[in-house]
N, C-alpha and C positions, 0 to 999 in steps of 0.2 A: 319814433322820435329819438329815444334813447341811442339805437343802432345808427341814425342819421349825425349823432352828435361824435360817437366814437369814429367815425370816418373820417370825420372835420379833422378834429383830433390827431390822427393816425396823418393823413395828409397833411398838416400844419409842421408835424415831426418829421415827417422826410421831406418836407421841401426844406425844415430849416437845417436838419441836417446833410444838405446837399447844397442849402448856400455855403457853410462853413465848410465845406470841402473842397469847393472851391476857392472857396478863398484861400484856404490852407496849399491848394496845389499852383495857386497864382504866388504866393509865398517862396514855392520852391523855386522857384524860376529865379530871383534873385539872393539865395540865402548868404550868410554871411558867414565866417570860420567861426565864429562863434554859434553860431544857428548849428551848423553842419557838428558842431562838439556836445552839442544839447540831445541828450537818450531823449526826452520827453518831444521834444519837437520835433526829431526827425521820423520816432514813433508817432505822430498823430499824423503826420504826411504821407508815412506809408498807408494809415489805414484811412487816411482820406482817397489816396489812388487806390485801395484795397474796393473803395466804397463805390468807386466809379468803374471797376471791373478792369481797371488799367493795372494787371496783374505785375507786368518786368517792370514798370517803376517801381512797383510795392518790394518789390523783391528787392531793388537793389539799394531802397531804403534800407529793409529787415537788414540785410545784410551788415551795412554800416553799423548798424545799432548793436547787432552781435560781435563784429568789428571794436565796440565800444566798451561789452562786457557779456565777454564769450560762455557766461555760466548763467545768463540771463531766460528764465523757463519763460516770459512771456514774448522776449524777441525768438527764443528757437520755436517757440509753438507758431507766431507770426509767420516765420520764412519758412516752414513747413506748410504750414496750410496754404500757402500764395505757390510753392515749389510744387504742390498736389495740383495746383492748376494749371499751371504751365507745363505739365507733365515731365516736372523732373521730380522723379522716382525715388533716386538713390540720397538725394538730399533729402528728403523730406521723411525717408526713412534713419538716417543721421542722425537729425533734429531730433525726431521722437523718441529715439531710443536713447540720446542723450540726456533729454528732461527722464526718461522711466528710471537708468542710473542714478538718478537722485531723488527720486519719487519711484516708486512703482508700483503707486496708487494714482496715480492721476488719470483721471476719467477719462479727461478729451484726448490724451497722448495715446491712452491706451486705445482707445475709440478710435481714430482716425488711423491709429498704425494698421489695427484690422483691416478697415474700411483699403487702406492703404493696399495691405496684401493683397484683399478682394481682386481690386481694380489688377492688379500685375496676375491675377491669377496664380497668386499662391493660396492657394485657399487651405491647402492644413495649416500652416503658417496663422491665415484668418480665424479660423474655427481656436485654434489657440489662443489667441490674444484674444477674441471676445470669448474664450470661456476665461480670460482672467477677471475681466469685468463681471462674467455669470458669477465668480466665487466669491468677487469680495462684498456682497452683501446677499448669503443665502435666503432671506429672512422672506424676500420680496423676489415675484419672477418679471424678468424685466422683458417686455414681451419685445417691445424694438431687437435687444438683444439675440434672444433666442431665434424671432426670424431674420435675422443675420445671419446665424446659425446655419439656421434650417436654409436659405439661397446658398449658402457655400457648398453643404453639399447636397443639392443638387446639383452645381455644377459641377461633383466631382461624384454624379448619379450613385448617391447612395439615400438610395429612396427610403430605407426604413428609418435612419439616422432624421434625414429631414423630415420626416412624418414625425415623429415623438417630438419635437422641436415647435415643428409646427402647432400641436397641439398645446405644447404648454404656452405658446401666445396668447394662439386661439384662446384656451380656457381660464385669462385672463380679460379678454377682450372680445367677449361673444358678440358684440353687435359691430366687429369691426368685416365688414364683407370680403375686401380682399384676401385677410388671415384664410376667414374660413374656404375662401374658392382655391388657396393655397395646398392647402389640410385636404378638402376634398379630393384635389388632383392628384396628390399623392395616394390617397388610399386607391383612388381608381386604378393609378398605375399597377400596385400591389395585388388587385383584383381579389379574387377568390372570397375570402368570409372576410375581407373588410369592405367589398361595396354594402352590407348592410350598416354600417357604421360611416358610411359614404353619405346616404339617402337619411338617415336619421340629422347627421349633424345639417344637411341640406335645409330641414324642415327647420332646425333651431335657426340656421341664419335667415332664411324668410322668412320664420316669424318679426326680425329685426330690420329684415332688409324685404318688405314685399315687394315683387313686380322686378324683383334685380333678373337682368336677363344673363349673366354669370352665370348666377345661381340656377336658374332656372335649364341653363343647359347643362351643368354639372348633372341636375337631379335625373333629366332626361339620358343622358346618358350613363347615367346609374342604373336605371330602368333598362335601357339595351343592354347595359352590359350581365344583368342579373336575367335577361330573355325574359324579362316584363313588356314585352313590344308592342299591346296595347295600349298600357299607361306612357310607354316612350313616347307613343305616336302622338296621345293627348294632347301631352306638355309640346313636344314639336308642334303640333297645332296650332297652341296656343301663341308660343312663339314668334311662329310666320303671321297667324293674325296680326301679329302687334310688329309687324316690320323689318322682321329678324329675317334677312335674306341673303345672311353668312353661306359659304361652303358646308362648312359642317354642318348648319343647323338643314342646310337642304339634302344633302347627303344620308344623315342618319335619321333624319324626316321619312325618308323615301327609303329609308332601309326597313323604320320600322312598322312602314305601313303592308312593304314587301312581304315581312316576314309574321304581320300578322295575321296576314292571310288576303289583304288587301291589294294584289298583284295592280289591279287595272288603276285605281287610284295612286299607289307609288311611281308611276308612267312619268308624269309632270315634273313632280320634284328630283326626281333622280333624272331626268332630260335637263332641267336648270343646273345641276350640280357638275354634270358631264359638261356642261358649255362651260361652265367656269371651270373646269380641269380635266381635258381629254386623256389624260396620262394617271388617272388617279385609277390601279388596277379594282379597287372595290365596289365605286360607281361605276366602272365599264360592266362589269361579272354581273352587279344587279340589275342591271340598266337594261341588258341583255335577255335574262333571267325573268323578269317580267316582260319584255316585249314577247318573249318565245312562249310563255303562259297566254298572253292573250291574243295581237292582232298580230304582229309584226314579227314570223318565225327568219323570213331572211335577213334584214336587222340583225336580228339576234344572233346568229350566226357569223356575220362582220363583228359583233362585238366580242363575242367569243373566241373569234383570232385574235382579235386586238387586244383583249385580255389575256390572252394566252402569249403574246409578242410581250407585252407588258412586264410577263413575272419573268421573264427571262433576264436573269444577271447584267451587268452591262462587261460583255468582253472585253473591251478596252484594260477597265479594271479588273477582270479577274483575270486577265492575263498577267497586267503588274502584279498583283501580288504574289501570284505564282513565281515568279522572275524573284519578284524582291526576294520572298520566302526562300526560295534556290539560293542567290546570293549569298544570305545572311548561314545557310547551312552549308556551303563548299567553303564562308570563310570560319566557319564552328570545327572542320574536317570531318565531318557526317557526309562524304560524298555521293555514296551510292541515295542515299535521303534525296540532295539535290539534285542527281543525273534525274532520277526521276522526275520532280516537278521540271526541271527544262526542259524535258521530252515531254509533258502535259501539254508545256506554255510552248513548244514546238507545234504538235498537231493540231492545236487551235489558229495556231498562224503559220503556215509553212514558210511565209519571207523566211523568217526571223532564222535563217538558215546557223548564225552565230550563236544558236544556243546546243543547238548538233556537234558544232566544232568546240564548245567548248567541255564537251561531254567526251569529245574521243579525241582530246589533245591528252586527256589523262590517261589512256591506253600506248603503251610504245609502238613502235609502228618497224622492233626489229622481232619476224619470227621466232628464231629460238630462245626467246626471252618468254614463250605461253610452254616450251616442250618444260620448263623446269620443274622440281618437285615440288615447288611454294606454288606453282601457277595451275591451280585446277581448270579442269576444261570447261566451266562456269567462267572465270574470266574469259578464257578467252574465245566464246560463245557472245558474252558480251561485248567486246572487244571489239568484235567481227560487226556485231549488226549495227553499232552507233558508227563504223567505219563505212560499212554498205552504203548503209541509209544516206549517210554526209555525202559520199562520192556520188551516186543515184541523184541525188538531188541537184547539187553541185552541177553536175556534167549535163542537165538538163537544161542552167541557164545560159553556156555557151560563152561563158566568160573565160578570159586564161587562164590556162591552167602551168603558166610558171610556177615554180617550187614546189608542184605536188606530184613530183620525183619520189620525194621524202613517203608518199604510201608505197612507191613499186615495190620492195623488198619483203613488205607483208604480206602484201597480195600474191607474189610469188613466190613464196615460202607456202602458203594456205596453200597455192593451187598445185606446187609440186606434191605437199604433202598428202592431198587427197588425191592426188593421183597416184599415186604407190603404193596408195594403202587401199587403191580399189574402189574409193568412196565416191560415189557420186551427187551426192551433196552435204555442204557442211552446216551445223549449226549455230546457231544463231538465240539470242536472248536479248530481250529488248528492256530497256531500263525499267518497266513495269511490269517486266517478268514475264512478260507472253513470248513462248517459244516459237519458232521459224525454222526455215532451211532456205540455203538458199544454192541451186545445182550448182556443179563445179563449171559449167557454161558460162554462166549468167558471169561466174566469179572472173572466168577467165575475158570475158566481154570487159568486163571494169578494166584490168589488168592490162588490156590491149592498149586503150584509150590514154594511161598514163606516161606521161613524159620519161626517157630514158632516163635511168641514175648516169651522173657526169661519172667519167674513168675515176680521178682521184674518190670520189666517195665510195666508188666499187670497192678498190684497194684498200680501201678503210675497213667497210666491212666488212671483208674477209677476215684481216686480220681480226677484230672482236668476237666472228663467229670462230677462227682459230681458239684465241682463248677460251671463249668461252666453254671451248669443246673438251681442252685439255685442263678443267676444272675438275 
C-alpha cells in the first residue's frame, strides 16, 4: 500500500513536471527582448527542452545564458552536460575545466570531465581526474569511483591495476553482484594463486546473491580453471538444468565432463556448442577428442583437420604485418632487418613480386661498384640472389621487359667475371641468410633474355668504369 502510494506520488511529479515544461517550451516560441535578456528564464527553458531530450535547443539556450555571464558555473556545467550529449567533446571539456579553474573541488565538473575522458578514450587522462575525486575525501572509499577506476583500466588491460580497484568497491559493497563478477573476472584473468581467491569471494557473493547465474559461471569456471573438472561439471549441470544454454556454459560444460573422465556424456554438449561456433578451435579439438574416445573415430578425424586449419594464423594478416613491420624498418634504416621480412612476406605470396624489387633496387646494378675494398663478397653474394630471384620470377610472367636494360651490365660483368676466373658458379646469399649458387649457365640464360643497353648509356658507362678504374 505504502509502495502503491509512492508511485502515485512519483507519477503525479513527472507528469507535473512535464506539464510545465511544456508550457515553458510553448513560451519559447514567442519570447520577448526582455524574456530573451532574463538568465533565470531562458535557463528554465533550456532545462525544460533538457527535460524533453530536445538536446540542440538546450544547448543553444545554455549558450545564451553563458552569452549573458560568461563566468557563470551553473550555465557552463548546463552546456557541458547537453555538449556531452550531442557529442561535442571539446566544448564540454572547455566548460568543465573552466568551472575546475575556479573550483577545483567541484564534484560534478570533476566527475563528468572523467566520465568525459572515458567516453573519447583517454583513459589516463580518466583514471587522473577520478583519482582527484578518490583524494579529496580519503576518509571514505567511494566505490562508484573506484569502479570507474577500475573500467579505465581495463580498457587500457592493466589487469592488476583494475583488480586492486575493483576490490576496494567490492569490499565496500559486498552484496553488490555485478562488483564482485567484475573482481572475480579479473582474478581469473590473472590465474595462478588468485583463482583461490576467485572461488572464495564467489561463495561471499552467493551467499548475497543466491541462484545469480554470473556468479555461478564465474565459480564453475574457477573450478576449470583450478582442474577441479568434477565440481565444474556440477555447477555446469546445474546451470543447464536451469536454462543456461549460453556458448560458454555448453562449451565448458562439455569440456568439463571431457576431462573428467566423462568422454561419452560430454558428446551432447560439446555437439551443441560446435553448432553455435564451428570456428571455435577448443570445441572442435574436444569435440573430436571425445568422439575418437568412443563411437565416431572418422568424425573425429574431420575434426582434427579442422582443428588443426583452425589454429593456423590467418595469412592475410600475417603477411601485413610482416610488410608493415618491413616498412616501419627500411624507413628506421635497419635495412638488412627489413630485406628480410620482405622476402618472408615474399614466399608466403609470390604475386607480391614488388617486394623483391624493392629489396634489390638497394643493390647498384653497375659491376665494378662489388670489386671495391668497402664491398665484401657478402654484398655482393647478396646482391646477386635478390637480383636472380627478381629477374627468374619476373621473366616467368611474360610481361615487358622495357627499361630492364638497366640489369644487362651486372649480369655481364658477373658472367665475364666468372668466366676468367674459371668459376663455374657464382654465389649467392639470400636475405635470411641461406646460401646458394647459382652456374654461370643459368647466369648467362637470364643475361640472354635481357634488353640491349641503348649506345648513349653504353658510352656512359664506360666512361664511370674509366674513372672508377683510375681511382
Amino acid at each position: 500500500m505504502i509502495m502503491c502510494r509512492y508511485t502515485v506520488l512519483l507519477l503525479l511529479c513527472v507528469l507535473s513536471f512535464r506539464g510545465q515544461a511544456q508550457d515553458l517550451i510553448a513560451r519559447a516560441d514567442s519570447l520577448t527582448a526582455a524574456d530573451s535578456a532574463n538568465y533565470v528564464t531562458m535557463s528554465a527553458i533550456g532545462q525544460a527542452y533538457e527535460g524533453v531530450l530536445e538536446y540542440q535547443k538546450a544547448y543553444q539556450c545554455y549558450q545564451h545564458c553563458l552569452q549573458m555571464d560568461t563566468t557563470n558555473f551553473e550555465a557552463l556545467s548546463a552546456l557541458a552536460r547537453v555538449a556531452m550529449n550531442l557529442g561535442k567533446a571539446s566544448v564540454a571539456k572547455d566548460c568543465f575545466l573552466k568551472v575546475l579553474a575556479k573550483d577545483s573541488t567541484d564534484f560534478y565538473a570533476n566527475y563528468q570531465l572523467a566520465r568525459l575522458y572515458a567516453q573519447i578514450g583517454d583513459y589516463e587522462n580518466a583514471v587522473m581526474q577520478f583519482n582527484v575525486l578518490r583524494d579529496q575525501d580519503t576518509t571514505i572509499v567511494n566505490p562508484v569511483i573506484y569502479r570507474n577506476i577500475a573500467e579505465c583500466y581495463m580498457k587500457m588491460n592493466s589487469i592488476p591495476a583494475a583488480t586492486i580497484c575493483y576490490y576496494q568497491a567490492y569490499n565496500v559493497n559486498r552484496e553488490n553482484a555485478g562488483l564482485a563478477s567484475a573482481l572475480i573476472n579479473c582474478l581469473l584473468r590473472m590465474g595462478g594463486t588468485n583463482i583461490p581467491d576467485a572461488l572464495a569471494i564467489c561463495d561471499t557473493a552467493l551467499y548475497y546473491n543466491p541462484g545469480n547465474h554470473s556468479l555461478l559461471r564465474s565459480k564453475a569456471m574457477g573450478y576449470y580453471m583450478n582442474k577441479s573438472y568434477a565440481s565444474a561439471d556440477t555447477l555446469y549441470g546445474g546451470l543447464l538444468a536451469e536454462g543456461d544454454s549460453s556458448f560458454l556454459t555448453l562449451k565448458y560444460g562439455g569440456a568439463s565432463r571431457y576431462l573428467a573422465g566423462r568422454a561419452m556424456d560430454a558428446i551432447d554438449l560439446l555437439e551443441l556448442a560446435y553448432q553455435k561456433d564451428t570456428t571455435d578451435v577448443e570445441t572442435t579439438l574436444l569435440l573430436g577428442a571425445a568422439l575418437g574416445k568412443t563411437y565416431d573415430r572418422k568424425r573425429a578425424f574431420q575434426l582434427f583437420d579442422k582443428a588443426e586449419q583452425l589454429m593456423r594464423p590467418n595469412e592475410a594478416l600475417t603477411n601485413l604485418l610482416l610488410v608493415s613491420r618491413g616498412e616501419t624498418l627500411w624507413k628506421d634504416g635497419r635495412f638488412r632487418e627489413s630485406e628480410k621480412l620482405f622476402y618472408k612476406a615474399w614466399l608466403a605470396d609470390k604475386d607480391r613480386l614488388d617486394l623483391l624489387f624493392r629489396i634489390e633496387q638497394k643493390f647498384p646494378n653497375w659491376g665494378p661498384t662489388y670489386d671495391s675494398a668497402e664491398t665484401p663478397d657478402e654484398e655482393r653474394a647478396r646482391a646477386m640472389f635478390v637480383k636472380v630471384t627478381f629477374l627468374k620470377e619476373y621473366l616467368q610472367t611474360g610481361k615487358s621487359l622495357r627499361g630492364f636494360h638497366i640489369y644487362r651490365p651486372l649480369f655481364q660483368y658477373m658472367y665475364e667475371d666468372a668466366f676468367f676466373r674459371k668459376k663455374e658458379e657464382v654465389d649467392l646469399i639470400a636475405p635470411d641468410g641461406k646460401k646458394s649458387k647459382i652456374s654461370v649457365e643459368d647466369l648467362k640464360s637470364i643475361l640472354d633474355q635481357l634488353p640491349e643497353v641503348p649506345e648513349a648509356e653504353k658510352k656512359l658507362n664506360k666512361q664511370i668504369e674509366k674513372s672508377f678504374k683510375q681511382r
